[in-house]
VMD Tcl script that draws the C-alpha trace (Angstrom):
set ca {
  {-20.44 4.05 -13.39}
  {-17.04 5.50 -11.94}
  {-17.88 5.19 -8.62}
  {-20.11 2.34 -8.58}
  {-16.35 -0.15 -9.76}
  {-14.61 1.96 -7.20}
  {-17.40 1.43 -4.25}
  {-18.06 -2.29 -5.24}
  {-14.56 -2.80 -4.44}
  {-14.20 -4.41 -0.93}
  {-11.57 -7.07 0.31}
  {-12.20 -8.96 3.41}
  {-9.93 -10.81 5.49}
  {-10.03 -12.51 9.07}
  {-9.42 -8.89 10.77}
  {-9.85 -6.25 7.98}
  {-11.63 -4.59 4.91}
  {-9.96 -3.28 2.01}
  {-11.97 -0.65 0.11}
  {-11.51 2.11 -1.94}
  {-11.77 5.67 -0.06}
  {-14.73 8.29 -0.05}
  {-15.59 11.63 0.74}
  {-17.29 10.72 4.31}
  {-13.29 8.90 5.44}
  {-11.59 12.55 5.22}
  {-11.91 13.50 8.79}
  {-10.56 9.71 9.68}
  {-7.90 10.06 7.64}
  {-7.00 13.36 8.47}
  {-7.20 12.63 11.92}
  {-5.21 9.30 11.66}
  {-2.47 11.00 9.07}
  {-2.00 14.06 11.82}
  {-1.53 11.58 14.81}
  {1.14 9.89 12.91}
  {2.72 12.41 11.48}
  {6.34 11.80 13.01}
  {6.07 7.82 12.39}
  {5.07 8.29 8.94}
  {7.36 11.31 7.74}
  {10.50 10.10 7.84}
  {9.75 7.16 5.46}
  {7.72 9.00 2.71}
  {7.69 11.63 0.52}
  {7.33 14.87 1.57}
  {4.41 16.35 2.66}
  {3.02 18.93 0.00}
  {1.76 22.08 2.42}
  {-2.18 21.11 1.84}
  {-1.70 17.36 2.43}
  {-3.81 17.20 5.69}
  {-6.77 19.41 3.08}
  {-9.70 18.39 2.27}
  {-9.44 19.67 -0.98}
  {-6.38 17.56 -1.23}
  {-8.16 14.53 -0.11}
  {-11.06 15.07 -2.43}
  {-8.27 14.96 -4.82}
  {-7.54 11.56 -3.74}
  {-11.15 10.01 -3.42}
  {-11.43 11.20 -7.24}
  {-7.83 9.76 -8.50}
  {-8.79 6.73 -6.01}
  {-11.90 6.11 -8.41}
  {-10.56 6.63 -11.83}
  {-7.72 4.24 -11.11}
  {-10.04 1.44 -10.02}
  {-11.72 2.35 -13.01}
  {-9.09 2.17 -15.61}
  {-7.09 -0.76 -13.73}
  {-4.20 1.10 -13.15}
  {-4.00 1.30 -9.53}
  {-6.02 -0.19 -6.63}
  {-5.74 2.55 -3.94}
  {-6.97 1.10 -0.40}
  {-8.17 2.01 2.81}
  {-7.58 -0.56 5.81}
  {-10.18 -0.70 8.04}
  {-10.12 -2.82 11.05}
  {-13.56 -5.05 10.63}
  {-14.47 -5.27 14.45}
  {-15.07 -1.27 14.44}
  {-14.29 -0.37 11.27}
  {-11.73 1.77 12.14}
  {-9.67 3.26 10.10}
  {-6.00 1.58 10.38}
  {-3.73 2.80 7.34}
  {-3.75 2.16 3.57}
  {-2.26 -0.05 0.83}
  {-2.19 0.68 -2.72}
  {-1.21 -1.90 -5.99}
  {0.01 0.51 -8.33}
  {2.21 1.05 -11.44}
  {0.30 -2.08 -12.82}
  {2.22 -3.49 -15.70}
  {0.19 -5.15 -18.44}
  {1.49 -7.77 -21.71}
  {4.46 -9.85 -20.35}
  {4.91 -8.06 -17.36}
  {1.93 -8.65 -15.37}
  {3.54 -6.79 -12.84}
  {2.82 -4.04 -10.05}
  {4.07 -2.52 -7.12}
  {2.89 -2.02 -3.73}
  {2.84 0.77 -1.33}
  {1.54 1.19 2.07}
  {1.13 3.14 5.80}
  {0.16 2.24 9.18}
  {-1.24 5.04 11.66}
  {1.49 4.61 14.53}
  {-0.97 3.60 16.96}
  {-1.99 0.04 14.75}
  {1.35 -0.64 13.88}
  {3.16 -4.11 14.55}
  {-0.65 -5.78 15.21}
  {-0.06 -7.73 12.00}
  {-2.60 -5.48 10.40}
  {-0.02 -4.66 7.61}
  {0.71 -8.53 6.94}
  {-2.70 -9.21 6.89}
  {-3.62 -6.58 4.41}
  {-0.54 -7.36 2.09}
  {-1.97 -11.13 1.50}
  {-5.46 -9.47 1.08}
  {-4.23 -7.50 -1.76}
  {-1.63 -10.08 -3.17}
  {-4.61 -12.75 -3.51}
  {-6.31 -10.30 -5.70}
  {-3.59 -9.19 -7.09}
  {-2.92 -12.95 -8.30}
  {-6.24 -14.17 -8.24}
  {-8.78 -11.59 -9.83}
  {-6.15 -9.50 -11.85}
  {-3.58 -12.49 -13.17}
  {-0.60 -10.94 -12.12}
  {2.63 -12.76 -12.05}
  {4.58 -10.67 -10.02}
  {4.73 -7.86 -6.75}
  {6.78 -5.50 -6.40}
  {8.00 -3.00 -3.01}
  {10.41 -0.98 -1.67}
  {11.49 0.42 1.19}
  {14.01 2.14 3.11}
  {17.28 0.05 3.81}
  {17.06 0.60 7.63}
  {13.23 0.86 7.65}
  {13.25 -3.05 9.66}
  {9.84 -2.97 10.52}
  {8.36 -2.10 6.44}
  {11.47 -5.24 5.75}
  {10.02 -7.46 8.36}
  {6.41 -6.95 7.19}
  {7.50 -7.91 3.44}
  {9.32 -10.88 4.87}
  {6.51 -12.28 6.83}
  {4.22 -11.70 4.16}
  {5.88 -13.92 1.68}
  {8.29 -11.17 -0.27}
  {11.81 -11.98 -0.89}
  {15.06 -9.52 -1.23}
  {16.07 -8.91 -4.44}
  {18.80 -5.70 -4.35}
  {18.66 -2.31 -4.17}
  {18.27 0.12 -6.52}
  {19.66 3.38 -6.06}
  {18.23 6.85 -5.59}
  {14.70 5.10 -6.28}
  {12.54 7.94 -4.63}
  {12.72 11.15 -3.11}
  {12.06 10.62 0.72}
  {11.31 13.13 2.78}
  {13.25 15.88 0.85}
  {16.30 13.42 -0.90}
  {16.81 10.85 -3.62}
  {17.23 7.50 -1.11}
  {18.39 4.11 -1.61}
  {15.60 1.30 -1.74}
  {15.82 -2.13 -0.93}
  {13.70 -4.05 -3.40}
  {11.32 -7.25 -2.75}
  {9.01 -9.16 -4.62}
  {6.24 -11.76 -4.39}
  {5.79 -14.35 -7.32}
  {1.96 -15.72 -8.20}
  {4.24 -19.26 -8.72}
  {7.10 -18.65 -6.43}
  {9.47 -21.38 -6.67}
  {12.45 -19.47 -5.46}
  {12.34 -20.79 -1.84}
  {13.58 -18.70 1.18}
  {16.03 -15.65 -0.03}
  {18.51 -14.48 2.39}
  {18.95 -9.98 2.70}
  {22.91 -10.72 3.60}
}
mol new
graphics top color blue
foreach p $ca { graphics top sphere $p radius 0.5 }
foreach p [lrange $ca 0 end-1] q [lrange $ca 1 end] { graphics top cylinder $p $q radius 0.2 }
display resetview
């Protein structure tokens, strides 16, 4: 029953499928995570020593599934749908139930797939579900202040800037500043300007 909500899971747009991860995507991931090591580090939290691990992955796979399960986080794989390759991840998390209806977003791109519009793509996957299946209201993200291409993505995806709130999350080693955006199921707010 845990696994069969997690592996029904799937999200299909024009160019990509969204599904939870499994055991058989470690070496892909691994693989993918290694090779874009650099591009990725600087913008995340730091690496724990066993990150690249199986064991660490299994880890994942296993949170992935209970999350699904409960409805408290949608973790993701992207998947290019030509070759199903492996492209990066996106995860709805932090869902926020009552009169929130609320949840934030979080996401990676292997270096080699980035600024292909995967990313986009994948955001309005997830935000149609997001609004759609799970009647949420709103979408949360964050990201670095000078991290352009995570505030272009956002932008083009239909997020607007709302602030920044300070010392959100550890980044690679130190409390960091985070610019905040959001998406709105009924978003009346029109075009928001970052100046």
């Amino acid at each position: 029953m845990l696994q069969s909500k997690a592996r029904k899971l799937r999200l299909e747009s024009e160019r990509l499928v969204l599904r939870a991860p499994v055991h058989a995507d470690y070496r892909d991931w691994a693989t993918l995570r290694s090779a874009s090591m650099d591009f990725l580090i600087p913008w995340e939290p730091t690496w724990a020593p066993d990150h690249l691990s199986r064991k660490s992955f299994t880890n994942r796979v296993y949170w992935a599934r209970r999350s699904i399960k409960q409805g408290s986080a949608f973790p993701l794989f992207i998947f290019r749908a030509s070759d199903d390759q492996l492209v990066g991840a996106i995860t709805l998390d932090n869902i926020w139930r009552g009169p929130a209806q609320a949840a934030t977003i979080g996401y990676w791109m292997g270096k080699s797939f980035a600024r292909q519009g995967y990313m986009r793509e994948a955001i309005w996957t997830l935000s149609d579900f997001a609004f759609g299946k799970l009647d949420l209201s709103r979408i949360q993200a964050a990201c670095l202040p000078e991290n352009n291409a995570s505030r272009g993505v956002l932008e083009k995806a239909g997020f607007k800037y709302e602030g920044v709130a300070q010392s959100y999350l550890q980044i690679n080693g130190r409390w960091r500043n985070h610019v905040l955006y959001a998406a709105l199921r009924n978003d009346r707010r029109g075009r928001a300007t970052t100046g």
